[in-house]
Each structure stands twice: as structure tokens, then as C-alpha cells.
Biopython code that builds the backbone (N, CA, C, O; Angstrom):
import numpy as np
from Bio.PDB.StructureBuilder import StructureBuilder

atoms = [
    (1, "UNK", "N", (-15.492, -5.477, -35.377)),
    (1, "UNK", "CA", (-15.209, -4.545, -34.321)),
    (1, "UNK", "C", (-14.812, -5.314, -33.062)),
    (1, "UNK", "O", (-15.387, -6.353, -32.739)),
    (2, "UNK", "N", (-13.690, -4.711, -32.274)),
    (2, "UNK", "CA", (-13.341, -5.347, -31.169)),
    (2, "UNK", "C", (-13.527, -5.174, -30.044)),
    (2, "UNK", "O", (-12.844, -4.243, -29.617)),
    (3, "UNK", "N", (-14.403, -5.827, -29.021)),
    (3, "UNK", "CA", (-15.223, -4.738, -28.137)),
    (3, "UNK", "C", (-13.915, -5.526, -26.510)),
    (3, "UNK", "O", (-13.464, -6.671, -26.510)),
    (4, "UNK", "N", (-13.754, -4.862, -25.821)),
    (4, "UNK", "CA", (-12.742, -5.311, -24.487)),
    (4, "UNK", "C", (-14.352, -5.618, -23.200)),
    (4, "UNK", "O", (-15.333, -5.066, -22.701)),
    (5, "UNK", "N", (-13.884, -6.399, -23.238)),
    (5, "UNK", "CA", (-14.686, -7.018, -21.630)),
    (5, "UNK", "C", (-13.748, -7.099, -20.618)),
    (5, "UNK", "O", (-12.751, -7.814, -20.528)),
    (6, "UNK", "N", (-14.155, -6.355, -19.946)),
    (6, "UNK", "CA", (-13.532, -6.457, -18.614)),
    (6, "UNK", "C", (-14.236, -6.637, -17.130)),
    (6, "UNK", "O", (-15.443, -6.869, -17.062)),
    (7, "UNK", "N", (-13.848, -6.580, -16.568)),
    (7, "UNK", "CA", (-14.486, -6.893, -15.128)),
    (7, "UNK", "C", (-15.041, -5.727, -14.145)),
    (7, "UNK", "O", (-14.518, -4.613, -14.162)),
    (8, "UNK", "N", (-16.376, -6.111, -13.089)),
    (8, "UNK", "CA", (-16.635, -4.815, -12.270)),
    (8, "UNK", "C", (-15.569, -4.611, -11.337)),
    (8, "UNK", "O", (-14.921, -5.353, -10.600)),
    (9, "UNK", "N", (-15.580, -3.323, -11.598)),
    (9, "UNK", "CA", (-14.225, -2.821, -10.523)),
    (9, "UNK", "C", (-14.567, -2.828, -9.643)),
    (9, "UNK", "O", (-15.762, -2.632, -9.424)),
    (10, "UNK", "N", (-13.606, -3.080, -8.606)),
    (10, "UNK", "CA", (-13.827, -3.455, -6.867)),
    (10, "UNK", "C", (-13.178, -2.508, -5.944)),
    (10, "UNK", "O", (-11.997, -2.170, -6.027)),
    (11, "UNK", "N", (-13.924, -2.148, -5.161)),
    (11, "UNK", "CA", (-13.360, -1.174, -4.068)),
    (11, "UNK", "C", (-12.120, -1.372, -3.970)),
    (11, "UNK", "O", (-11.711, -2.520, -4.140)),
    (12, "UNK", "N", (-11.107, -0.208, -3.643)),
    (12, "UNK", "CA", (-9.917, -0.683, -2.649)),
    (12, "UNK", "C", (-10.162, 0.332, -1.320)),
    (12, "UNK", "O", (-10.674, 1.444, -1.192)),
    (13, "UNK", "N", (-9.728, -0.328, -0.689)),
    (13, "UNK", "CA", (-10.044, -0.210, 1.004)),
    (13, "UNK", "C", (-8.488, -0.054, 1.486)),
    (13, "UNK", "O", (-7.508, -0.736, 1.185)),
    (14, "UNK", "N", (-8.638, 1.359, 2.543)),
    (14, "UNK", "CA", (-7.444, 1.358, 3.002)),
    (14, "UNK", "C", (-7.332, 1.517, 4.261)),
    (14, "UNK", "O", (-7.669, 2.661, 4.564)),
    (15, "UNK", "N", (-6.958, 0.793, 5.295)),
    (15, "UNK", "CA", (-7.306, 1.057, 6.784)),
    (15, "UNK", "C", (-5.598, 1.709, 7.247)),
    (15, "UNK", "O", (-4.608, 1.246, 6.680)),
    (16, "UNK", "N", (-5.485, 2.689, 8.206)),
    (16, "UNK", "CA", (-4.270, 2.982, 8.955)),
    (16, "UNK", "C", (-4.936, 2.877, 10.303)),
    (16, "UNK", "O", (-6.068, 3.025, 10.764)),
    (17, "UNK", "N", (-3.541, 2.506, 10.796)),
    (17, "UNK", "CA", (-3.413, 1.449, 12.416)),
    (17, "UNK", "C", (-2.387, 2.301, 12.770)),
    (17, "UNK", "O", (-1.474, 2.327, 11.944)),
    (18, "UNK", "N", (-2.236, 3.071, 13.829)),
    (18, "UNK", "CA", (-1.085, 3.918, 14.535)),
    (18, "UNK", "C", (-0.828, 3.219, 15.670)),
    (18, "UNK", "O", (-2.008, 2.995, 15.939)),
    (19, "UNK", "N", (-0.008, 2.500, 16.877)),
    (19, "UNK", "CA", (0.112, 1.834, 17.845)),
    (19, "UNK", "C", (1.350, 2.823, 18.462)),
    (19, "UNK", "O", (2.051, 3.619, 17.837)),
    (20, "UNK", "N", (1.374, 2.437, 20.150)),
    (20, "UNK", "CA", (2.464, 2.774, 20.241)),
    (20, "UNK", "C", (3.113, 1.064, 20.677)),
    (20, "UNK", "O", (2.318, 0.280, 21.196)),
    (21, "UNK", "N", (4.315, 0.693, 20.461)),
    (21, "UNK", "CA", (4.885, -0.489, 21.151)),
    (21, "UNK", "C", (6.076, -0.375, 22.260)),
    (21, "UNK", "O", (7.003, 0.432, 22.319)),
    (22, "UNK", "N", (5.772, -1.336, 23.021)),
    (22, "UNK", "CA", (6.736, -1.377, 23.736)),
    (22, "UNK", "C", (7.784, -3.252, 24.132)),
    (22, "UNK", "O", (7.276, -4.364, 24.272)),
    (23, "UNK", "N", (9.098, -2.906, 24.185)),
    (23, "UNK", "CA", (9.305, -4.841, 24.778)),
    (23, "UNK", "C", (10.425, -4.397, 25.240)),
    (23, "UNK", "O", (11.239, -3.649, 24.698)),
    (24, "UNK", "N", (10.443, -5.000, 26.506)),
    (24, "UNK", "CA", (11.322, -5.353, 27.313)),
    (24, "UNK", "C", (12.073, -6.615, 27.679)),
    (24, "UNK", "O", (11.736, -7.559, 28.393)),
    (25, "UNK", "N", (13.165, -6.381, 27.009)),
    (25, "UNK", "CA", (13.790, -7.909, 26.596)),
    (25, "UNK", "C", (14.869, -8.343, 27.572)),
    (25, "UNK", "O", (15.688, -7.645, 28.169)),
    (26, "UNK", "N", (14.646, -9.887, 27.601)),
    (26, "UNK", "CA", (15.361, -10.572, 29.178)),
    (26, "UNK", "C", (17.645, -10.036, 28.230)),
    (26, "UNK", "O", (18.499, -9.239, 28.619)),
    (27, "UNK", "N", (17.619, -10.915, 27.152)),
    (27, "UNK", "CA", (18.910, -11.292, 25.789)),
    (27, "UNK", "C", (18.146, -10.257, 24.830)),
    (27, "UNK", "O", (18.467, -9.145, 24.409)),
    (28, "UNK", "N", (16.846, -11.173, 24.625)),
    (28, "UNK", "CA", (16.526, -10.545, 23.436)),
    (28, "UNK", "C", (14.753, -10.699, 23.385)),
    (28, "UNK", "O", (14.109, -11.667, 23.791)),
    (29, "UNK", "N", (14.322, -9.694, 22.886)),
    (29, "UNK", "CA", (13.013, -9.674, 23.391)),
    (29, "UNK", "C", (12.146, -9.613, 21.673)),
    (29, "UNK", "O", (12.455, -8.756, 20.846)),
    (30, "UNK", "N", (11.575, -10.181, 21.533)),
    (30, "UNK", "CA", (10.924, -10.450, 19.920)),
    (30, "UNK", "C", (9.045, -10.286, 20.384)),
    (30, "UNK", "O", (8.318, -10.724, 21.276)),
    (31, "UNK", "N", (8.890, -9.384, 19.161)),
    (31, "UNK", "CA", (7.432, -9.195, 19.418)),
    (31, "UNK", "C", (6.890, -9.010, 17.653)),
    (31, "UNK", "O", (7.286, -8.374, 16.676)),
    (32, "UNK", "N", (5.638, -10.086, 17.994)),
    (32, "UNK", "CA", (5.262, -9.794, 16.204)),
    (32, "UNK", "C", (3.888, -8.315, 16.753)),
    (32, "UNK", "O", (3.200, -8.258, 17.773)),
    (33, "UNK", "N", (3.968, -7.362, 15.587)),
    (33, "UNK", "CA", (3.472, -6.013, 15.822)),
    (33, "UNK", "C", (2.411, -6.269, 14.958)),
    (33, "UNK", "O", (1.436, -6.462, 15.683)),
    (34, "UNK", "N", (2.172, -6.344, 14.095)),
    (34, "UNK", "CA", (1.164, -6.655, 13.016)),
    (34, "UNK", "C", (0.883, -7.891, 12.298)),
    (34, "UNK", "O", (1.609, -8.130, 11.334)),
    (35, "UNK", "N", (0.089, -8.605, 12.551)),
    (35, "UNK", "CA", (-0.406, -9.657, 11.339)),
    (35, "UNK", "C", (-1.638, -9.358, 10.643)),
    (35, "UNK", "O", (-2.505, -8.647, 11.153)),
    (36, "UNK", "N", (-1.771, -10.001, 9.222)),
    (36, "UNK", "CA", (-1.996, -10.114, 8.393)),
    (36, "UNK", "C", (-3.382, -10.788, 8.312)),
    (36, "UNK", "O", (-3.396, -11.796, 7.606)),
    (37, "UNK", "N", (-4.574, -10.433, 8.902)),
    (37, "UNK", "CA", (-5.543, -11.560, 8.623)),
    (37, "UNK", "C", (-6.569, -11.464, 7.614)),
    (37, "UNK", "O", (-7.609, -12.120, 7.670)),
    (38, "UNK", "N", (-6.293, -10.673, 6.718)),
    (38, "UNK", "CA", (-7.034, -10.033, 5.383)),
    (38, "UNK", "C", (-6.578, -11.293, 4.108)),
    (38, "UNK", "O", (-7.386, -12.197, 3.897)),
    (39, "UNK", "N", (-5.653, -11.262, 3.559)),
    (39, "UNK", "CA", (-5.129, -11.959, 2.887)),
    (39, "UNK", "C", (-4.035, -11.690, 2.125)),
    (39, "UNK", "O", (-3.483, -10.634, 2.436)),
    (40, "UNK", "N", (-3.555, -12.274, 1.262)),
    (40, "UNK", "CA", (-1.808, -12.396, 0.892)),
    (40, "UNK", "C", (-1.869, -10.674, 0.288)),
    (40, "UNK", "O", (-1.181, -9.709, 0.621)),
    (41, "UNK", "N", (-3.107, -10.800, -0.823)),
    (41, "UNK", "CA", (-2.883, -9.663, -1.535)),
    (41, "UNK", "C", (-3.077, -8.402, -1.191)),
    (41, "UNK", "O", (-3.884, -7.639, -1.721)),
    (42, "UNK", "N", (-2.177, -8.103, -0.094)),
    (42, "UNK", "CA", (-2.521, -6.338, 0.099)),
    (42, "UNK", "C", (-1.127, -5.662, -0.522)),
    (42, "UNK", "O", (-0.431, -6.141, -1.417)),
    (43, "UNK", "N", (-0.897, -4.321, 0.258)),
    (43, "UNK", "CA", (0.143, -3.629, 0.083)),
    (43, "UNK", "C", (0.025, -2.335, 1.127)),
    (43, "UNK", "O", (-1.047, -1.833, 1.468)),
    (44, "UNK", "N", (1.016, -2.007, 1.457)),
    (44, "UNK", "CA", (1.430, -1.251, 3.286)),
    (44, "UNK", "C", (2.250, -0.427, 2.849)),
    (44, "UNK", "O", (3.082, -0.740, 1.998)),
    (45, "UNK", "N", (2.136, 0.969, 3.444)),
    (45, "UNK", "CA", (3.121, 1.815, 3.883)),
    (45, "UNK", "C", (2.744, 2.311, 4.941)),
    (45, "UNK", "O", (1.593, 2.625, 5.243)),
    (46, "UNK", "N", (3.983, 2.435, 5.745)),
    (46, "UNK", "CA", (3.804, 2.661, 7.124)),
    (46, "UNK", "C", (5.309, 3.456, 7.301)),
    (46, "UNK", "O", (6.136, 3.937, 6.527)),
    (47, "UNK", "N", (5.153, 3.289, 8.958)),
    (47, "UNK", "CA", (6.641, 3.926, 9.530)),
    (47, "UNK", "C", (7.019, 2.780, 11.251)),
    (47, "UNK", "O", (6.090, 2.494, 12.006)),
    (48, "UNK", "N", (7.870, 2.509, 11.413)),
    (48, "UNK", "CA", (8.127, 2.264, 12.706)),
    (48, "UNK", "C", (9.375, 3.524, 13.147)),
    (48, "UNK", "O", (10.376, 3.851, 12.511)),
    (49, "UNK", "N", (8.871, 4.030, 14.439)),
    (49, "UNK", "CA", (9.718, 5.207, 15.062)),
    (49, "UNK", "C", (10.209, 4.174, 16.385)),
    (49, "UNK", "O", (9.627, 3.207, 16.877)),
    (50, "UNK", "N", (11.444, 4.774, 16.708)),
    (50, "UNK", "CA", (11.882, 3.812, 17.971)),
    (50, "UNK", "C", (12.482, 4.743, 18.707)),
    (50, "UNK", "O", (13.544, 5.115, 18.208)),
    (51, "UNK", "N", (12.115, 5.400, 19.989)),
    (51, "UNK", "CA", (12.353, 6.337, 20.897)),
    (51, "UNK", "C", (12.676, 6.092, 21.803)),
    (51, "UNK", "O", (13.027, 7.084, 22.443)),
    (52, "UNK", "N", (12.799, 4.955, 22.435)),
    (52, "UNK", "CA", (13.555, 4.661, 23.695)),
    (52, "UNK", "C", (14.118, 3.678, 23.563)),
    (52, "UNK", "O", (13.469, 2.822, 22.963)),
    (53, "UNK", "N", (15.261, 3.352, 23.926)),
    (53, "UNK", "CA", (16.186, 2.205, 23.887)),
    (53, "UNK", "C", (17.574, 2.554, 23.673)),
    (53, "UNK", "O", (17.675, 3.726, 24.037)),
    (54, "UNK", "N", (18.899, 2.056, 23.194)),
    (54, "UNK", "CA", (19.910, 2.426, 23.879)),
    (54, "UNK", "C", (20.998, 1.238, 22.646)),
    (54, "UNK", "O", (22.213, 1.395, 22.525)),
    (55, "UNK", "N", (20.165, 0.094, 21.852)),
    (55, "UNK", "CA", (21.001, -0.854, 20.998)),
    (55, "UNK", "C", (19.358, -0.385, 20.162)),
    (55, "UNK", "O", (18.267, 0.152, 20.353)),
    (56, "UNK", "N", (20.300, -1.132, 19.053)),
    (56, "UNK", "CA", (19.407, -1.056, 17.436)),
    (56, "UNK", "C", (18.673, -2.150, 17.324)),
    (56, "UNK", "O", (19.075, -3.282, 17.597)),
    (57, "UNK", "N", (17.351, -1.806, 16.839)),
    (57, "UNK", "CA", (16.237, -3.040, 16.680)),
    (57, "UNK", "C", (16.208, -3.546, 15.250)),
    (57, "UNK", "O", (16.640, -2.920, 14.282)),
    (58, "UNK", "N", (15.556, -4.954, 15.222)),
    (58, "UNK", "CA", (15.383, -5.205, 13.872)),
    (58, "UNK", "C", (13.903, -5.396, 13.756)),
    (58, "UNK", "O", (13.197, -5.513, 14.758)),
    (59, "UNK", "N", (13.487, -5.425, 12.679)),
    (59, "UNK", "CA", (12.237, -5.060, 11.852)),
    (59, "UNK", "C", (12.114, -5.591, 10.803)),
    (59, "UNK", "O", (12.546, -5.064, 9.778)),
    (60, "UNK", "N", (11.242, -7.236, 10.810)),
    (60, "UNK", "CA", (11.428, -8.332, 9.912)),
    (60, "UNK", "C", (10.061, -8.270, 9.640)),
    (60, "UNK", "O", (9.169, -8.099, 10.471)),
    (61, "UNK", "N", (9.908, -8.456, 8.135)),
    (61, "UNK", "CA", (8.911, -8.642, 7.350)),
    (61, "UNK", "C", (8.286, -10.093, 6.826)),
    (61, "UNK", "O", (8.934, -10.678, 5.957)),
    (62, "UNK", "N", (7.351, -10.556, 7.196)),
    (62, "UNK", "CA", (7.521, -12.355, 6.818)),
    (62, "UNK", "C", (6.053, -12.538, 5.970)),
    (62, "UNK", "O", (5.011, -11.923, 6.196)),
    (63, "UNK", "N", (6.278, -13.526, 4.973)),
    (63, "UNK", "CA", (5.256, -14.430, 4.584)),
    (63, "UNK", "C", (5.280, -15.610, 5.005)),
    (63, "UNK", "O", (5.955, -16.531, 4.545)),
    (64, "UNK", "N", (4.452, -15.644, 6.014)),
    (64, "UNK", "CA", (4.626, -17.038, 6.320)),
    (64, "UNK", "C", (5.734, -17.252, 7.084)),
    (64, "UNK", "O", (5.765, -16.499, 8.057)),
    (65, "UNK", "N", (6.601, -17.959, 7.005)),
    (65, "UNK", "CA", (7.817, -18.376, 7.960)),
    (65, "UNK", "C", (9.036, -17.489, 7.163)),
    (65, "UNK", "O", (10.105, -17.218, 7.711)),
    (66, "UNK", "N", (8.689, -17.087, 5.781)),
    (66, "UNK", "CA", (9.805, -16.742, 4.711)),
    (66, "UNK", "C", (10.064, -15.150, 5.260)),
    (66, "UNK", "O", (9.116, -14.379, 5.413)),
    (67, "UNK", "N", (11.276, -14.814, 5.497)),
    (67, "UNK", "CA", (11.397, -13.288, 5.608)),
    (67, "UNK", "C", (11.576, -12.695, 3.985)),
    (67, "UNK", "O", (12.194, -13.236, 3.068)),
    (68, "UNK", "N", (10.936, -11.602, 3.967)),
    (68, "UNK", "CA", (10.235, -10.992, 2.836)),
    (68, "UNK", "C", (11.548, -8.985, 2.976)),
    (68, "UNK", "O", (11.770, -8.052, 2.205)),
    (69, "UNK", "N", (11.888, -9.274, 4.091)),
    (69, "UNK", "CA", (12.997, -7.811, 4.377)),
    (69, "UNK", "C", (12.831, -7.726, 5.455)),
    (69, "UNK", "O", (11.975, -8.185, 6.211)),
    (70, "UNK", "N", (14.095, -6.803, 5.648)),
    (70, "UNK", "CA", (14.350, -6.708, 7.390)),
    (70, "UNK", "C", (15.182, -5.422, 7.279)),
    (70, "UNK", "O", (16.037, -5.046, 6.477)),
    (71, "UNK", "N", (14.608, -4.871, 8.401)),
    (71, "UNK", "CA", (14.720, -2.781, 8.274)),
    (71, "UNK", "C", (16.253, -3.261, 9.714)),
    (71, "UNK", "O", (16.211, -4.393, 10.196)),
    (72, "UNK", "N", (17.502, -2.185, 10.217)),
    (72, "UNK", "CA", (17.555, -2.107, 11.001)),
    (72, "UNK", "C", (17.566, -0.632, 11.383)),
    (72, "UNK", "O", (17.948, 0.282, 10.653)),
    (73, "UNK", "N", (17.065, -0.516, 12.705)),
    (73, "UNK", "CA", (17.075, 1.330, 13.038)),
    (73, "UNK", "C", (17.564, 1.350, 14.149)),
    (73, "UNK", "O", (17.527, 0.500, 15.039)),
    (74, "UNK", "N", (17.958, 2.170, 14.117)),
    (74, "UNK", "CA", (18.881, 3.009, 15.570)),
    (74, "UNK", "C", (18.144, 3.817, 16.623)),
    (74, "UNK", "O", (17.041, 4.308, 16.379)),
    (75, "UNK", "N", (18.588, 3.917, 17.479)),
    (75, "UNK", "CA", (17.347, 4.392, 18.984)),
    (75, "UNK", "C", (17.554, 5.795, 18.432)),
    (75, "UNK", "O", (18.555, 6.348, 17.977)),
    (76, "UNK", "N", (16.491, 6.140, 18.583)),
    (76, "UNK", "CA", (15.961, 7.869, 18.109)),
    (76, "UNK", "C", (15.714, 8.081, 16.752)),
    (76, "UNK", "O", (15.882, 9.238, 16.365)),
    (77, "UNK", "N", (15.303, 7.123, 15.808)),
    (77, "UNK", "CA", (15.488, 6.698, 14.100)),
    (77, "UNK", "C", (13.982, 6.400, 14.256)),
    (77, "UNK", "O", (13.249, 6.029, 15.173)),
    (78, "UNK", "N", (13.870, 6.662, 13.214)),
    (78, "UNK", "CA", (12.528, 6.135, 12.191)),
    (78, "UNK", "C", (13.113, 5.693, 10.842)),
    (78, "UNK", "O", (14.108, 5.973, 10.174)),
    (79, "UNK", "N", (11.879, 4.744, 10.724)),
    (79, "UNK", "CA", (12.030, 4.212, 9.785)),
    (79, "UNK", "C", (10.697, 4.257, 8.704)),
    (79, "UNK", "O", (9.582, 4.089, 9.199)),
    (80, "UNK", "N", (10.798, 4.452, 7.433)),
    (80, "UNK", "CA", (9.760, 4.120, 6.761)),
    (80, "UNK", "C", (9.536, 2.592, 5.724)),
    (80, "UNK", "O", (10.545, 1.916, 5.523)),
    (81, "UNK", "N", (8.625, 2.283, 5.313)),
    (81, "UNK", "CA", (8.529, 1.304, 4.490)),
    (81, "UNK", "C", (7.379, 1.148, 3.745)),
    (81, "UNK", "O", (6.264, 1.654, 3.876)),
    (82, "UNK", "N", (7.889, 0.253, 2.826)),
    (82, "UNK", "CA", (6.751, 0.245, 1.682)),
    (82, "UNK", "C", (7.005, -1.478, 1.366)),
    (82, "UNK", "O", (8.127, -1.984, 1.409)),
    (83, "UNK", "N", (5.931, -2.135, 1.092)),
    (83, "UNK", "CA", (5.959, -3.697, 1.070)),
    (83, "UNK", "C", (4.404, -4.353, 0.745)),
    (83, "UNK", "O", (3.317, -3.879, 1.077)),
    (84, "UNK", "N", (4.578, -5.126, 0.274)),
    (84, "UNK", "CA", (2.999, -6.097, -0.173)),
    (84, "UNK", "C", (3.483, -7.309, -0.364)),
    (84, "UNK", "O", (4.560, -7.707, -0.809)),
    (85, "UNK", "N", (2.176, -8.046, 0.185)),
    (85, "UNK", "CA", (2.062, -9.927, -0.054)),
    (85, "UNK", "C", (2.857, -10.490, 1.491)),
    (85, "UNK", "O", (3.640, -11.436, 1.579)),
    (86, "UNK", "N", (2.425, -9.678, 2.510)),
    (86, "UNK", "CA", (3.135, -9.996, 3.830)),
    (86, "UNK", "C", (2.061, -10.508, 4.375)),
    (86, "UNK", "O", (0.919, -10.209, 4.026)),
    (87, "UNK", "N", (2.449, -11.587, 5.569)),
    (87, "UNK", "CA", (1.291, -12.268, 6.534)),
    (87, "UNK", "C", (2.305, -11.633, 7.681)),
    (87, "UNK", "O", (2.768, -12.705, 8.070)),
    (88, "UNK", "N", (2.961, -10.654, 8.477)),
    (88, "UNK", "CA", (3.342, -10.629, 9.838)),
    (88, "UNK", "C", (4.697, -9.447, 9.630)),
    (88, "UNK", "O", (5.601, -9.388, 8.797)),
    (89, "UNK", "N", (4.345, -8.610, 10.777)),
    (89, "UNK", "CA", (5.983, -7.907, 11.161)),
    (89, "UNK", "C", (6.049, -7.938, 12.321)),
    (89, "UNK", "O", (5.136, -7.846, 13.142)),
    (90, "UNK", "N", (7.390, -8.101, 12.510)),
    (90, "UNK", "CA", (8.001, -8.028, 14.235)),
    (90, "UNK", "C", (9.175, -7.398, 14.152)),
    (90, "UNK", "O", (9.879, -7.223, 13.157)),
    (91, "UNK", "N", (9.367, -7.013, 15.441)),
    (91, "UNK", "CA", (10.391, -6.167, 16.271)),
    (91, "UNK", "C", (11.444, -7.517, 16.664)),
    (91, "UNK", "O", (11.185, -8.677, 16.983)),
    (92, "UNK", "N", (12.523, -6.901, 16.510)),
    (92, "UNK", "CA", (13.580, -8.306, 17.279)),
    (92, "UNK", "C", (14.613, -6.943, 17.978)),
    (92, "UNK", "O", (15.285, -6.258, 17.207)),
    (93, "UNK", "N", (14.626, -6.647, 19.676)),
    (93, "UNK", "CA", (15.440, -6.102, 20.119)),
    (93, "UNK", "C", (16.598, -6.937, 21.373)),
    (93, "UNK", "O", (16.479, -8.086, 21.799)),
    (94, "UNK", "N", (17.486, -6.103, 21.671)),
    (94, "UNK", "CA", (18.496, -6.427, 22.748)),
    (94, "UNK", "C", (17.640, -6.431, 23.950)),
    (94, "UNK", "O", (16.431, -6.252, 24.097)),
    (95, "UNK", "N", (18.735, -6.721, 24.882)),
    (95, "UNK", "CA", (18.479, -6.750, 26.038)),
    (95, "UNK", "C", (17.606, -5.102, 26.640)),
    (95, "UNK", "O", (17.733, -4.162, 25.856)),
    (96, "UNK", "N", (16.908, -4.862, 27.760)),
    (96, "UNK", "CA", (16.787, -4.005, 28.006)),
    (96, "UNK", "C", (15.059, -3.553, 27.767)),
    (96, "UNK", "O", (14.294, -4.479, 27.500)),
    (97, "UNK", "N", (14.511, -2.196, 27.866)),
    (97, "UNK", "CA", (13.320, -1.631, 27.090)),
    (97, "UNK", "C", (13.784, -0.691, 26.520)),
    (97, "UNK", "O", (14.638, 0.176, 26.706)),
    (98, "UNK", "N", (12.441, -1.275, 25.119)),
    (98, "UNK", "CA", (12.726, -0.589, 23.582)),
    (98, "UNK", "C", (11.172, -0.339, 23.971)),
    (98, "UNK", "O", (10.467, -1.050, 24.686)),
    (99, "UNK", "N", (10.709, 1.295, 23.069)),
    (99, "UNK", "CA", (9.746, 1.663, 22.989)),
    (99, "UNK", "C", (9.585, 2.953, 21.972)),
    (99, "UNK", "O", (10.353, 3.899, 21.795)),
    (100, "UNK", "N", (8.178, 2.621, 21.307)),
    (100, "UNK", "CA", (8.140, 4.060, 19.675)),
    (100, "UNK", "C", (6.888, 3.582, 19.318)),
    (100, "UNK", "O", (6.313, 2.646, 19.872)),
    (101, "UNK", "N", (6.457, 4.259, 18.352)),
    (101, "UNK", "CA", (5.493, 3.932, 17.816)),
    (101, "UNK", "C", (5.262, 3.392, 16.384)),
    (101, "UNK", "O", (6.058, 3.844, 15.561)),
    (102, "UNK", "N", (4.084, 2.280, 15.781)),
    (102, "UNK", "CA", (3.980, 1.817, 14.549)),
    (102, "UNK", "C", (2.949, 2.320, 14.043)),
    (102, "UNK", "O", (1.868, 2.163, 14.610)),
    (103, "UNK", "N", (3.062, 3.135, 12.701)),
    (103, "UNK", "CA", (1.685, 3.118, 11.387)),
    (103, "UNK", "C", (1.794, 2.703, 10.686)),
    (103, "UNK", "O", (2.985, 2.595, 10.392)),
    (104, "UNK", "N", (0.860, 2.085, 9.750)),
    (104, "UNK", "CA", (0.877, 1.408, 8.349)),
    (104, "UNK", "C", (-0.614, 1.811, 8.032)),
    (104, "UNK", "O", (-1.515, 2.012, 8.847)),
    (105, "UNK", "N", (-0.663, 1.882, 6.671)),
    (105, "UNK", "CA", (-1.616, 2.290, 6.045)),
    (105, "UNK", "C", (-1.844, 0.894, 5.045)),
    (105, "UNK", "O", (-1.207, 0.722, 4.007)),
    (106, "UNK", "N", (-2.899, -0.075, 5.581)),
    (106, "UNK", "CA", (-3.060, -1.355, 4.499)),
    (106, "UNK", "C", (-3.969, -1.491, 3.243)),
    (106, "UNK", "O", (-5.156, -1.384, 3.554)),
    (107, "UNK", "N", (-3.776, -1.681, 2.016)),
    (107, "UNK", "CA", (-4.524, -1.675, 1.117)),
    (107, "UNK", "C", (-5.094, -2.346, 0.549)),
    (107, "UNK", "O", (-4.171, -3.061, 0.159)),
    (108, "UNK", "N", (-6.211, -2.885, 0.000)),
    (108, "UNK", "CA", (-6.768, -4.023, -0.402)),
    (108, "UNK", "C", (-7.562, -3.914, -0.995)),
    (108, "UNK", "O", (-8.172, -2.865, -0.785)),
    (109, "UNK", "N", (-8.137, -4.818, -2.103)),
    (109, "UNK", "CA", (-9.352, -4.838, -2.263)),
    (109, "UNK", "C", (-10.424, -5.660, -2.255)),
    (109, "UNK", "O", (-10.091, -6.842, -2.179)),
    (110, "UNK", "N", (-12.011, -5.401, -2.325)),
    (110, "UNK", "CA", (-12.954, -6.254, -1.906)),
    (110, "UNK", "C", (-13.672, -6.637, -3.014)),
    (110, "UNK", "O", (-14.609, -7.428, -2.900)),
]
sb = StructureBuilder()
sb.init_structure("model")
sb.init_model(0)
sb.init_chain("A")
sb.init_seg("    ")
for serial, (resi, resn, name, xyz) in enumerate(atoms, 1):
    if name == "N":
        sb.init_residue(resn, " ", resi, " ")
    sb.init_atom(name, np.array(xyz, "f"), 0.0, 1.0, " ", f" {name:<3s}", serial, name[0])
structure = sb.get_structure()
């Protein structure tokens, strides 16, 4: 008879973080919005909304130094996303103030 051993199952834990952001950029104004201090193995869905501003922002996803995707959105745009195994996201805008709000919902387990 073949019996399966497996392991005790472990919580997964899901925290959501709503922010609002704002940057006011001299050329170009770069802000990291979220890092990662849990560890490699999670997984995120969230939204970045961008409501004030006037040029299109970018929205880079990184492990580490490696970009992992990069969203671009348009002033009055939202954006959604879905992504895992990230250490950091940032905003990269134009000149001027950019301002909206960020959620992500992070998942993990313990």
C-alpha cells in the first residue's frame, strides 16, 4: 500500500496597503512606492490610479536591480496588476506633479 506524506500546511497571509502618492519632479522625478521586506516568495495584486498630472508615468517592477515589468499609464488611467517574486515598485514620472493612489494585496506564506 502506498501511503503520500506530505507536509503541515502553512498559513497564507494576505496584507492590503492602500496609499495615496505623490512626486513632484525637477526632469524627472522617481519614487520607489513599495518594497519588499517579507521575502522573494510572495505574490501581489494591486492597482496604481494616477489622477493628477498632465505626461504618462512609468511603473517598474524589480527584483533586485533586474526589472521584472513595467506598466505605462496615462493621467486619469488606472492601472491594474498581478506579479510575484518582486523585492520593489516605483513610479518614474516627467517633469511637474504627479499624484493617485496605490493598493496591493500581498500574499505569503508562514
Amino acid at each position: 500500500m502506498n501511503k503520500v506524506i506530505c507536509c503541515t500546511p502553512s498559513a497564507i497571509i494576505k496584507d492590503k496597503i492602500c496609499i495615496p502618492w505623490s512626486i513632484t519632479g525637477g526632469e524627472m522625478g522617481i519614487q520607489t512606492i513599495y518594497t519588499n521586506n517579507l521575502l522573494n516568495h510572495i505574490s501581489s495584486t494591486g492597482y496604481i490610479k494616477y489622477e493628477t498630472g498632465v505626461q504618462e508615468i512609468g511603473v517598474t517592477f524589480f527584483q533586485d536591480t533586474n526589472v521584472l515589468n513595467s506598466i505605462i499609464i496615462q493621467p486619469g488611467s488606472t492601472s491594474n496588476f498581478t506579479i510575484k517574486n518582486f523585492t520593489s515598485i516605483q513610479i518614474t514620472t516627467g517633469s511637474g506633479l504627479h499624484q493617485g493612489e496605490f493598493c496591493i494585496t500581498v500574499s505569503y506564506q508562514l
